[in-house]
N, C-alpha and C positions, 0 to 999 in steps of 0.2 A: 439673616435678620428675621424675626419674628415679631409680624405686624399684627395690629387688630384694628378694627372696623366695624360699625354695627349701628340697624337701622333697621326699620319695617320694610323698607324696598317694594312697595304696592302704592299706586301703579310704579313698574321698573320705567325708568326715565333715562333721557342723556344724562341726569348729572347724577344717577347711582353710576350709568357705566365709569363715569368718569372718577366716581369716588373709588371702586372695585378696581380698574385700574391700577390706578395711584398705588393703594397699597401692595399690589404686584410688580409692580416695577420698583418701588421701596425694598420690598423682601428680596428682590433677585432668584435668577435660578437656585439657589441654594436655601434659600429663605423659607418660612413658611406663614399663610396670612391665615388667620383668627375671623372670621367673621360671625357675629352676632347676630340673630336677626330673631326679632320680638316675637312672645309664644301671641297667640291669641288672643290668652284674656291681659298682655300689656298694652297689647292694639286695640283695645278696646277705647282707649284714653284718645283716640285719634279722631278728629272734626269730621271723619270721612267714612265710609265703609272698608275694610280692609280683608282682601284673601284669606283663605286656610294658612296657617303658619305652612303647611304640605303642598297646598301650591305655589308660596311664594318662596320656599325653598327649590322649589322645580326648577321654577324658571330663572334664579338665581347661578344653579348648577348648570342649569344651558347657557346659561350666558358664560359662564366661567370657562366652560369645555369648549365651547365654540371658538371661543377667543385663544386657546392654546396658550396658556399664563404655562411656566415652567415651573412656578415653585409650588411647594407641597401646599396644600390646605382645608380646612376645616368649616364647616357649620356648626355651631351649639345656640342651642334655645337662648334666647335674652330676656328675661324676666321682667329687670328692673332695667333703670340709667345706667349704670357700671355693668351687670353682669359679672365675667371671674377677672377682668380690667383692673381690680384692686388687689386681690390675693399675688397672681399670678405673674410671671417672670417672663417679661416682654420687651421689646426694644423702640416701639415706636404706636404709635396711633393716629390714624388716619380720617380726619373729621374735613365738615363743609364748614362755610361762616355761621350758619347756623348752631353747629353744633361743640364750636370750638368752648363757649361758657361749660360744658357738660367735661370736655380734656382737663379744661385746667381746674376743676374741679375734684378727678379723677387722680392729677398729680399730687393737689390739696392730703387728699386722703389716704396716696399710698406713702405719703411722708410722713402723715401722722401715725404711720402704721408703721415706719423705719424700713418703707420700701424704696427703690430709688426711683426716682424720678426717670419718665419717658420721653423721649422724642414725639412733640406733635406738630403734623404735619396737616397744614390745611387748605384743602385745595378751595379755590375760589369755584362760586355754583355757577352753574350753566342758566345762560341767558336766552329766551324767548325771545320769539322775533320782535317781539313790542320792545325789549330791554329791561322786563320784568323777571326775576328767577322762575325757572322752572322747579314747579313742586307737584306732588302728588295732588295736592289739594284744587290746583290751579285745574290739573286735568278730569282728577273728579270731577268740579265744577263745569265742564264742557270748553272751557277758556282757550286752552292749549291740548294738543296732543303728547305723544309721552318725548316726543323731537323737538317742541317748543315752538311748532306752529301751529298757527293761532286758526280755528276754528272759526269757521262762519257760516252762521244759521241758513239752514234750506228754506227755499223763498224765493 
């Protein structure tokens, strides 16, 4: 099966692992996963400061490697929302709650294009110790760590 997935991944957090994950075990050993992951100037659009697209590909691939996933896979630059998600001859996609509006809008388009419709699969986001999601933003902001414990001020 041929998965895709994609996101800026800075800070990498429990619920990227979990979303990276997902789409590995979707794809199976035989499978191959797609991952997207935004050039710089798309990160720019983000509330936060965001890594070199070169470092957050780094540490993307370390986590991939570490983790021993069996099925083939890929990185390519993400530009926009879709990326090649529209053209391209895929079996499934791999989004959070947050990102589900962005899938079914990706099916929206490869229909109107007389492509066939995907499989999306969406995992539910990982929860801080308060019961708040864990986000990039959160840990920017000093809130939470990239584990979803919660930080508290030296003093």
């Amino acid at each position: 099966m041929k998965v895709m997935v994609g996101g800026t991944f800075d800070p990498f957090h429990a619920g990227h692992r979990r979303l990276i994950s997902r789409s590995f075990e979707l794809a199976g050993s035989r499978g191959h996963v797609v991952i997207g992951l935004t050039t710089d100037r798309f990160a720019l659009g983000k509330s936060h400061p965001v890594r070199s697209f070169h470092e957050r590909e780094k540490r993307l691939t370390g986590f991939i490697e570490e983790s021993g996933f069996s099925a083939a896979w890929s990185i390519e630059p993400l530009d926009d929302r879709f990326g090649s998600s529209i053209e391209d001859d895929f079996d499934a996609l791999v989004v959070s709650e947050e990102t589900l509006p962005t899938a079914m809008e990706i099916n929206r388009l490869r229909r109107s294009k007389g492509k066939p419709k995907v499989d999306i699969h969406q995992i539910s986001c990982v929860l801080a110790e308060d019961g708040h999601w864990i986000s990039s933003t959160r840990i920017y902001r000093g809130e939470i760590d990239e584990h979803g414990h919660m930080m508290h001020p030296a003093g």
